[in-house]
N, C-alpha and C positions, 0 to 999 in steps of 0.2 A: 124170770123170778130170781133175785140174789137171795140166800138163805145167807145171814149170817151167826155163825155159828149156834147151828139148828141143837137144838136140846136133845140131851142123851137118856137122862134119866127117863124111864116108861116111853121112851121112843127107837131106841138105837135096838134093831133086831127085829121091830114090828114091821108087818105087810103094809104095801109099798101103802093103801089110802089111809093107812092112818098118819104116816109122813109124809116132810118133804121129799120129794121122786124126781129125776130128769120126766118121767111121764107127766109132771104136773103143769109143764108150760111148755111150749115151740122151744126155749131156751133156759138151763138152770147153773146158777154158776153160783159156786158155795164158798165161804171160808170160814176154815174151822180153827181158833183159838184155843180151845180147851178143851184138847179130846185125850186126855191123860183119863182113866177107869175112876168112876164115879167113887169105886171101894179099892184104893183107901187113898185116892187124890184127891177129892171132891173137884174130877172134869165134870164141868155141866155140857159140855158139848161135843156133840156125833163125830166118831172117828171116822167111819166107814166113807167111802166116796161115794153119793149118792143122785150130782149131777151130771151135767155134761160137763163141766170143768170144776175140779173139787183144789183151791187154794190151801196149802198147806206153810203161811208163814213160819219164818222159824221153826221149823218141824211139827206146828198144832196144834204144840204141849203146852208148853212156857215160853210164855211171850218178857223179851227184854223190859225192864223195867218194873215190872210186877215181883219183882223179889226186893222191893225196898224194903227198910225197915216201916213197919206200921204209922212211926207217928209222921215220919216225911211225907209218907204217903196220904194221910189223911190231912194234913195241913196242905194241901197239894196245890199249885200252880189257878188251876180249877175251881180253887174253894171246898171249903169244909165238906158239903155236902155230894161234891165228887169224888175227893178224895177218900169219903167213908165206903160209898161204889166201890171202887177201884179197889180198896181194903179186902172188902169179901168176893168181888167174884172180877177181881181185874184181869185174867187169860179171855176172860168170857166176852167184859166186854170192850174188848181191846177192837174185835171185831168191823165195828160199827167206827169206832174212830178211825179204822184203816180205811174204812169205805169212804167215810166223810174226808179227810184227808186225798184220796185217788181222785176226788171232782177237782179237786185244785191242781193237780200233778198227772191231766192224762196219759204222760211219758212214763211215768212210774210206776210201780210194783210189777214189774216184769215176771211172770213164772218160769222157771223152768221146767221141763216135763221129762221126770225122772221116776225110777221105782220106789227110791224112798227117799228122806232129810239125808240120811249116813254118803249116800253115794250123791247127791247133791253136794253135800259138805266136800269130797274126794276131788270135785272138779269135774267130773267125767261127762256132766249135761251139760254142759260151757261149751261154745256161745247156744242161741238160739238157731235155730232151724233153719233154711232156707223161708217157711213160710213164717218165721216171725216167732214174738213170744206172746202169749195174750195178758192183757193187762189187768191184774186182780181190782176187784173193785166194781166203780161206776161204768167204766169201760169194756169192763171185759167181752160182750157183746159185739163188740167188733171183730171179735174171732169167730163168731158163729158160723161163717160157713167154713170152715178152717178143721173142722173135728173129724177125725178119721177113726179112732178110736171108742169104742164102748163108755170106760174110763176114762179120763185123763186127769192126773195125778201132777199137781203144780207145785214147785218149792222156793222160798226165796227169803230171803235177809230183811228184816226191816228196823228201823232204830229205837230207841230204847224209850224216845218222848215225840211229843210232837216237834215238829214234822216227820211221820213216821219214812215215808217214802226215801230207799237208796237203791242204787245204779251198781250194778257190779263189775268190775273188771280184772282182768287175770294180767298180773306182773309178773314177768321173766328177767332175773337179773343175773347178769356172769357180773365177777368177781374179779379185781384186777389186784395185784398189789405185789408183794415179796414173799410175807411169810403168815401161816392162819392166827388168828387170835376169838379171841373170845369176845364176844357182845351183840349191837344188834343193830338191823340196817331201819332206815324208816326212809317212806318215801311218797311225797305229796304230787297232787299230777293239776296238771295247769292246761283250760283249753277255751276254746272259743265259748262254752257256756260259763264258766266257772273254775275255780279252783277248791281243791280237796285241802282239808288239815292234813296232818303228817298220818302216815298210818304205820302198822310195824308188819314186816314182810319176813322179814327175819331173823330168827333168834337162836342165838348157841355157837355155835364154832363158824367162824367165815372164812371158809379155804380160797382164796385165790382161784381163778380158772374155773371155779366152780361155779354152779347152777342151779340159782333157785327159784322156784314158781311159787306163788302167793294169789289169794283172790281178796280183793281189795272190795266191800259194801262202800259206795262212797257216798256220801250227805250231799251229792250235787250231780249231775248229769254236766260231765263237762264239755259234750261235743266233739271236736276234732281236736287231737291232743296238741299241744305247743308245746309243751315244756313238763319235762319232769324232774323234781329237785330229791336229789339223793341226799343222804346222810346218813352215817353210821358213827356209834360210839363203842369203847369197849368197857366192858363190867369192871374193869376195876383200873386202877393207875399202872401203866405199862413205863416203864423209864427210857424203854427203847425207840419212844414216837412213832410204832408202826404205822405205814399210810396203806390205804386199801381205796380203792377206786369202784369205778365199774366200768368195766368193758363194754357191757350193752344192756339197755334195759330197751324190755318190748312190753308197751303195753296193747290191750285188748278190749277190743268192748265186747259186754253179754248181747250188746241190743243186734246190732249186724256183722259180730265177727270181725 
């Protein structure tokens, strides 16, 4: 049974037959879009972890793209009458697009299985497991026999439209150059599946010799990495032409470490 983002209001707190329950099926795997308090967020959906795998997009609350302004959104991509949807209860029903989206993308929406979104955000669930990550969605059933845990609490990045589905990976970059300056590094990664846009990894003061780690969402599963194209600029006009390099960049995948 997938619950997508199972309703809160006269349900969240009730005994297990009057909701959705991991007791209700061999397999329950959930995702929750809009589980912000009904008073005074209008969440229409269950925070609590009630499956055997409880997906926690973007932390649950506020899903990317649902803070447009009203009239973009309602004149939407989808037509009128989805974008009127999406107006009033688009956290909620983000849900079901992320699902419809995961049949197309069985490699994607990887969980991570962390205590909350804060310490997900930190880095500290990166990469996946020995036994894998399970995949939110249509898929996720592939993990079934994989659950050790009562709970298990999923977290992950997803984009802001369709095609929801991104890939994470963790960038280590040392810093080469003379002297620090101010600005910001971006850096696109190139591989046997695909290539990434630029993304920004760093921002504020770039010391030379130094070291910085970044986790990159990326719009593409690029496979085995070939190439990564660095670039940095500085925030304002320096007369001095400082050069800044980089000494090493490591990247990582969430999927196998």
């Amino acid at each position: 049974l997938s619950g997508l983002d199972p309703a809160q209001p006269y349900f969240q707190g009730t005994p297990t037959e009057v909701r959705l329950d991991k007791s209700d099926a061999e397999f329950v795997d959930v995702i929750h879009t809009d589980s912000a308090p009904t008073i005074p967020y209008l969440g229409f959906g269950m925070g609590p972890a009630i499956g055997h795998l409880d997906f926690y997009p973007n932390g649950g609350k506020q899903m990317p793209g649902c803070g447009k302004n009203p009239v973009s959104q309602i004149v939407d991509l989808d037509g009128i009458w989805e974008g009127t949807r999406d107006f009033v209860a688009c956290n909620h029903l983000r849900s079901y697009k992320y699902y419809s989206d995961s049949i197309i993308y069985p490699d994607g929406f990887l969980g991570y299985s962390c205590p909350s979104y804060d310490v997900f955000e930190t880095g500290s669930c990166f990469p996946c497991p020995q036994e894998g990550c399970p995949n939110m969605g249509h898929f996720a059933d592939k993990f079934k026999g994989k659950i050790k845990n009562d709970f298990v609490k999923l977290y992950l990045n997803t984009g802001e439209a369709k095609d929801f589905a991104l890939w994470r990976y963790k960038v280590t970059v040392t810093l080469s150059g003379k002297s620090k300056v101010k600005g910001y590094v971006n850096v696109a990664l190139y591989g046997s599946g695909g290539n990434t846009r630029q993304h920004q990894v760093i921002t504020g003061t770039l010391q030379p010799d130094n070291t910085y780690t970044s986790f990159i969402d990326a719009e593409v599963n690029i496979g085995t990495v070939t190439k990564v194209k660095f670039l940095w600029n500085n925030n304002w006009i320096n007369p001095t032409f400082p050069k800044l390099g980089a000494a090493t960049i490591t990247v990582q995948s969430g999927e196998n470490g």
